[in-house]
C-alpha positions, -999 to 999 in steps of 0.1 A, spaced: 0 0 0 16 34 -7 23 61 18 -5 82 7 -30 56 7 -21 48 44 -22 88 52 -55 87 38 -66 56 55 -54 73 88 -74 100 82 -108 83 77 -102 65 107 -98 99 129 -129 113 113 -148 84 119 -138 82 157 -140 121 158 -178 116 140 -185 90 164 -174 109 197 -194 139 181 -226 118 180 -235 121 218 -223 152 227 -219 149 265 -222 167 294 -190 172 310 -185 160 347 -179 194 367 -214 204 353 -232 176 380 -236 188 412 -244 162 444 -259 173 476 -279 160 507 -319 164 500 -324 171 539 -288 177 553 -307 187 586 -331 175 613 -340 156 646 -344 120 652 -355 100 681 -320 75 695 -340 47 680 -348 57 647 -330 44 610 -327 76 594 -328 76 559 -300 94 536 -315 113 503 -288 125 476 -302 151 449 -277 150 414 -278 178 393 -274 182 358 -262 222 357 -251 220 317 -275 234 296 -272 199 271 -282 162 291 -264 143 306 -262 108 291 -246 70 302 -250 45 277 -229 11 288 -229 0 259 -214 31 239 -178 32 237 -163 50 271 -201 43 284 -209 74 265 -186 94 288 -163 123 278 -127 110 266 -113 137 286 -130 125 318 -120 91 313 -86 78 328 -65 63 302 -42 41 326 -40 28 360 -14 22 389 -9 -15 396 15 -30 426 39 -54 410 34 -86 439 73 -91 436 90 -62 438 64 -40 456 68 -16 430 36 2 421 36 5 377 12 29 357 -4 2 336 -20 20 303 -57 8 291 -51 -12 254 -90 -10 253 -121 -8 273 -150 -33 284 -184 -22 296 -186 7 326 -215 8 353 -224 36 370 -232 32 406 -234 52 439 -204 45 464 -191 56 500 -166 72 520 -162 64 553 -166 99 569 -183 120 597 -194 103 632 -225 81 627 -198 53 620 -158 47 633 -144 48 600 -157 22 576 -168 5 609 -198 3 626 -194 33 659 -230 40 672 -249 35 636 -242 8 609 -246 22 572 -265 -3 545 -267 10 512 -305 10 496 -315 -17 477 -316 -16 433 -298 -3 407 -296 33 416 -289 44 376 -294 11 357 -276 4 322 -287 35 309 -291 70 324 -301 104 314 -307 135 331 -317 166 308 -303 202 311 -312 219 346 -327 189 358 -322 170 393 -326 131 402 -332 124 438 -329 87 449 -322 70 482 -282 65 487 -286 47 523 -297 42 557 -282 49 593 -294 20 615 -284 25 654 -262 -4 668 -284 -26 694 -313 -4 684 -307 27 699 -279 58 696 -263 81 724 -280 115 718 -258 139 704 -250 153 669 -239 132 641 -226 143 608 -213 127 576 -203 144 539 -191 123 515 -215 107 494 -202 100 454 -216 91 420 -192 61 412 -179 48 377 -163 15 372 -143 18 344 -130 -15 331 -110 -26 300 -79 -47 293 -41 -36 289 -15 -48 265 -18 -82 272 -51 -88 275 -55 -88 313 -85 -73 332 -76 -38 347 -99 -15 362 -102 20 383 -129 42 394 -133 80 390 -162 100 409 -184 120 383 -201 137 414 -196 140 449 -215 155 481 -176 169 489 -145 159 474 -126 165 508 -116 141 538 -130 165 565 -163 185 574 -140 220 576 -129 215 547 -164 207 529 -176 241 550 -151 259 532 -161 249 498 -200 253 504 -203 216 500 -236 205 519 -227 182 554 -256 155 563 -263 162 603 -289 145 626 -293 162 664 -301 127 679 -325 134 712 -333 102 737 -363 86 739 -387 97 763 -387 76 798 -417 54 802 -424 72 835 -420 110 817 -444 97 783 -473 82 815 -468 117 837 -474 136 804 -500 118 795 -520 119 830 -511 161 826 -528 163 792 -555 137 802 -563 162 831 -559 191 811 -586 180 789 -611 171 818 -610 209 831 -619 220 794 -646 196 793 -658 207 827 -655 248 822 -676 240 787 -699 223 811 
């Protein structure tokens, strides 16, 4: 084949991927925005307490994941192109590039931060994540819309919590992104296309803006207290019944 005819072939091929990248133009991820539906209120020490996320869509074009579109649909630029892998001999950690790419899923996922839990551990709450695909094979949200869905759930450890304040902040839209390197091994990474904070502490989320999920926890009412406040309002009713009298 002559040089030319390879220049030209090269050429096609760029157009075609450029045609192809062109034919979903997509939203890019700094234009979704995460935060907590209800990052305040007051719970009873034996109460689950539900978490609500809200994702955003600020771009004035939609915001589209196809998993079975090249790079899920994704912006190339959003996309990492390699990943670090520890060598089990030598310890070494080696940036392993991506030859291709296999099917992404987009998911919800966790950091372990705030109080309601030691770490990833469970402290005086144990986090579950909700049940269901939270974004499904496909996913689209249009220009200025928002998508609220249920991330997780707080439950108190042996049914009830010390009262208190409890905070947490880091809530994130997760994408598995999978593929094969060189030689035809598996490799894979994850990148975040939105988070409630992108920080490791609730100061520094404050001094972004980012929103910070907090519960003021209050004990349950003694048995004794709930019967003497009931007697009051029982007799408080009998002397209004009486003056109508």
């Amino acid at each position: 084949m002559k040089t030319s005819t390879l220049i030209r072939s090269a050429a096609l091929a760029l157009s075609a991927l450029a045609f192809s990248a062109s034919s979903w133009a997509q939203v890019p991820f700094s234009s979704l925005k995460l935060a907590f539906t209800q990052p305040t209120g007051t719970v009873l020490a034996t109460d689950s307490i539900d978490i609500y996320v809200t994702l955003t869509n600020t771009d004035s074009s939609t915001f589209s994941f196809d998993s079975s579109l090249p790079l899920g649909g994704m912006n190339a630029a959003d996309i990492p192109t390699s990943v670090w892998i520890q060598d089990p001999v030598t310890q070494v950690y080696n940036e392993v590039p991506f030859a291709s790419y296999t099917p992404f899923r987009l998911t919800v996922g966790v950091s372990c931060s705030g109080s309601f839990t030691i770490g990833c551990d469970p402290g005086a709450y144990r986090f579950n994540f909700a049940s269901g695909e939270f974004f499904g094979d496909t996913f689209q949200l249009g220009a200025g819309q928002s998508y609220t869905y249920l991330f997780g759930t707080f439950t108190p450890v042996g049914g009830t919590a010390p009262a208190g304040t409890y905070e947490f902040y880091r809530s994130v839209v997760w994408l598995d992104v999978n593929g094969l390197d060189a030689n035809g091994d598996p490799i894979s990474t994850v990148v975040f296309p939105a988070s409630t904070c992108e920080y490791y502490s609730i100061a520094e989320c404050a001094a972004v803006g980012a929103t910070v999920f907090t519960r003021e926890v209050i004990a349950v009412p003694e048995p004794a207290h709930a019967l003497m406040l009931g007697v009051g309002l029982a007799g408080m009713a009998l002397m209004l019944r009486r003056r109508r009298s």
